[in-house]
N, C-alpha and C positions, 0 to 999 in steps of 0.2 A: 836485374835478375827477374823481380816479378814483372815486368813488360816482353821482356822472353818466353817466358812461360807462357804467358798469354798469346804470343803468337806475336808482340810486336818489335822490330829488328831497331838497334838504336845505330842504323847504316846513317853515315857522315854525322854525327853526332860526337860531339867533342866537350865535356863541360870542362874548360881552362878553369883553372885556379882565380879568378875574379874577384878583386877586393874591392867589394861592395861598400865598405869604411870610408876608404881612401876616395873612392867618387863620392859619394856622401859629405865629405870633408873639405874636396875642392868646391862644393857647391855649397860650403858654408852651413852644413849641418852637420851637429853634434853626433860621432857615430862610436862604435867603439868592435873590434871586431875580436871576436872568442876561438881560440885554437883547441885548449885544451879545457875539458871539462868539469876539472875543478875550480875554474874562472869565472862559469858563468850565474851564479846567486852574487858574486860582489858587482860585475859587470851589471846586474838587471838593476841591481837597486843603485846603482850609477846613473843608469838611462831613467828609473822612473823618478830618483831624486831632481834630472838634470828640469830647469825650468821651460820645458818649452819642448820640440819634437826631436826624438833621438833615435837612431838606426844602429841595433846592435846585427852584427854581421857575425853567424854561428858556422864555424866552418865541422862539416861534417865530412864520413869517409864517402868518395861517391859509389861503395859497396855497401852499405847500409843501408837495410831495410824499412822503409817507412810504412809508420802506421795508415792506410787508406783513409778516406776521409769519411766521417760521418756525419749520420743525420741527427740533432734533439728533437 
């Protein structure tokens, strides 16, 4: 919506449902992926308890507005 606005068209753009866990997991890394969002505070302190590198995968709506990124 806000790339629209801006003038830019999301022509042949497609974001498939992608579970970033599941590739994460066949490659032998610890991932854990989050649907709903009273999951994700046990889910984090899963991954920062787990001993070594972990991929939590958040799925979000792709109609959600994200915060821009800033600068400190």
């Amino acid at each position: 919506m806000e790339l629209k606005a801006a003038g830019y068209l999301d022509t042949n753009v497609d974001l498939a449902k992608t579970d970033f866990a599941a590739i994460a997991q066949g490659a032998g890394i610890f991932s854990i992926r989050v649907e709903e969002s009273e999951d994700i505070a046990e889910v984090l302190q899963k991954a920062f308890a787990y001993p070594g590198p972990a991929l939590v995968d958040v799925v979000a709506s792709k109609h959600e507005l994200a915060m821009p990124a800033t600068k400190s």
